[in-house]
N, C-alpha and C positions, 0 to 999 in steps of 0.2 A: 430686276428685269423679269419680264415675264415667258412665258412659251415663244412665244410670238414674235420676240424683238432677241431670245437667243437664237430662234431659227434664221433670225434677217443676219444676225452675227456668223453663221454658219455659212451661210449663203452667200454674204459680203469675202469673205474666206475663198469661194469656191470660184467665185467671178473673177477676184483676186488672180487664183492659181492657175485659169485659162489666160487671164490677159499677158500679154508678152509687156517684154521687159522689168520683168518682177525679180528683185537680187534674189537668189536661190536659197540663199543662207539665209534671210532674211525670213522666205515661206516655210521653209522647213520650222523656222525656230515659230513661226505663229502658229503652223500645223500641229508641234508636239504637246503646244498651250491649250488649241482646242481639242488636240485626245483629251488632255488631263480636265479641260473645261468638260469634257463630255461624262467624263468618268466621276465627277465630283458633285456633289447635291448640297443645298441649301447656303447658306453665307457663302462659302468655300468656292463655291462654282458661280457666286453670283459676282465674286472679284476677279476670279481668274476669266471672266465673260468680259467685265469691263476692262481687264490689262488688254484681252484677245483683240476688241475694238478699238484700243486703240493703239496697240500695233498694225492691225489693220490700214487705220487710218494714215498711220506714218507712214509704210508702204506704197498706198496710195499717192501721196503727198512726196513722195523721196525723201523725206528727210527720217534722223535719228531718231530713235522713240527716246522721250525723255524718261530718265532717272526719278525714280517717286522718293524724295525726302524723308522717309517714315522712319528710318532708323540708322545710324551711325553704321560704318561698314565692321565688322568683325575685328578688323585689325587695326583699328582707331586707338584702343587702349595700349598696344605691343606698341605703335609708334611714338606715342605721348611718352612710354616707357623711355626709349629709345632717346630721343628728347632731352630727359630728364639726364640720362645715364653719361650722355653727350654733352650736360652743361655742368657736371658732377666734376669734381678737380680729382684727376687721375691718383691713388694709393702709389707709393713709393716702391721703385724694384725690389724684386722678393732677397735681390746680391744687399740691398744697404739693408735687410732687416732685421738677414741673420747674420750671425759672430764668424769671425773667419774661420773655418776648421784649424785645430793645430796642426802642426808637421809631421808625419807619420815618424814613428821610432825607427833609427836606424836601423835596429836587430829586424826590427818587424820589417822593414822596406827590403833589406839582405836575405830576407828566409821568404820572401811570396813567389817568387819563383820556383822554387824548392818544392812551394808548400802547393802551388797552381799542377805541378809535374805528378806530387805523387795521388792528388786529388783525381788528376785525368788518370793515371796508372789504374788508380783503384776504378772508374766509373769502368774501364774496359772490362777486366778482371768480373766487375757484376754483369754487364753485358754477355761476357762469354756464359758465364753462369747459367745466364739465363736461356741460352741458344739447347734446343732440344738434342738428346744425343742421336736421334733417327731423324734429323729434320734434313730435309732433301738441301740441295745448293741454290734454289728461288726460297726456300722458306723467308718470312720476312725476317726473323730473329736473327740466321743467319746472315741474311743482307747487311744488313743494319750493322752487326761486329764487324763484317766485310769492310764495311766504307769505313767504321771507325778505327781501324788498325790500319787503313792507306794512310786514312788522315794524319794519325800518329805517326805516320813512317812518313811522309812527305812532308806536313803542314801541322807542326806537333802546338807551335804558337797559337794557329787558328784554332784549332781541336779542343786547346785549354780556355780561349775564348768562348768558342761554341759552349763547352762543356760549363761556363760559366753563367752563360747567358739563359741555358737552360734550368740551370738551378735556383738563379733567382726566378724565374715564370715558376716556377715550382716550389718558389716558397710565397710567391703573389696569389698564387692557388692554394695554396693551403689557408692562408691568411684570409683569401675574399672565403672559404667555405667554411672556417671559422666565426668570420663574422654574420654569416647566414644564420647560425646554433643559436637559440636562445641560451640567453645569458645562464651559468649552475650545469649546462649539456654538454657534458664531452662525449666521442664518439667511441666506440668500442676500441677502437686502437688503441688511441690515449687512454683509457685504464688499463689497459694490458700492460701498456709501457710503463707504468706507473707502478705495477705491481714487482 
């Protein structure tokens, strides 16, 4: 295109945007084509001139601007996937793959309660430890042994629940920031402990 037949394209745009009954959504979205038509030089602006025209022209016309063929959509390959993954014969439940667990030992199954009680006993016990000897009655340290000794005294089942549930995310933590360490890298702690 030349000077001459982009300005007719501008121009066809502006006639466009005075004549009534123009879908709104429609000018906007030819308007933001010929910013960028405006804004672009050489190849780049001599396509985005001919998209502009002929959206234009479907405007003009009421109907759809058509769809250019030129390349497959983005998400072409994720649904072929899809597809594939769809006509794939499902893997067997993960219950028939493993062995059944054995039955826990009697001794062991008679002493977890015992063993759940004196575990929560001892997390208080570090708790209080940790509570400041000047820490006012909002301090969070205090709060915190606050709630865990109602707990204990109300809800001693929940408490060793909770207190359980918390240990394991605390050993899931230790374990994901383990596996961060390059391999031979322990951290200052673990050789202390080691020592």
């Amino acid at each position: 295109m030349n000077a001459a037949a982009d300005e007719d394209v501008f121009a066809a745009l502006a006639a466009r945007r005075a004549a009534p009954g123009a879908e709104p959504v429609a000018l906007a979205v030819a308007e933001a084509l010929a910013r960028r038509a405006a804004a672009a030089e050489g190849e780049t602006r001599r396509l985005l001139l001919e998209r502009l025209q002929r959206r234009i022209d479907a405007i003009s016309n009421g109907k759809p601007v058509p769809k250019t063929a030129s390349a497959p959509p983005p998400w072409a390959g994720l649904s072929s996937l899809v597809d594939r993954l769809g006509r794939a014969e499902a893997p067997p439940p993960r219950s028939q793959v493993r062995a059944p667990a054995p039955p826990p030992l009697k001794t062991v199954a008679a002493l977890q309660p015992t063993v759940g009680r004196l575990k929560t006993e001892h997390r208080l016990r570090q708790a209080r430890a940790q509570v400041p000897e000047n820490a006012g009655p909002l301090h969070s340290s205090r709060v915190v042994h606050r709630m865990l000794q109602t707990l204990h005294a109300d809800a001693p089942a929940y408490l060793q629940a909770l207190s359980a549930s918390v240990e394991a995310l605390a050993e899931l933590e230790r374990a994901f920031e383990a596996s961060l360490r390059p391999a031979g890298r322990e951290s200052r702690g673990e050789k202390r402990r080691q020592r």
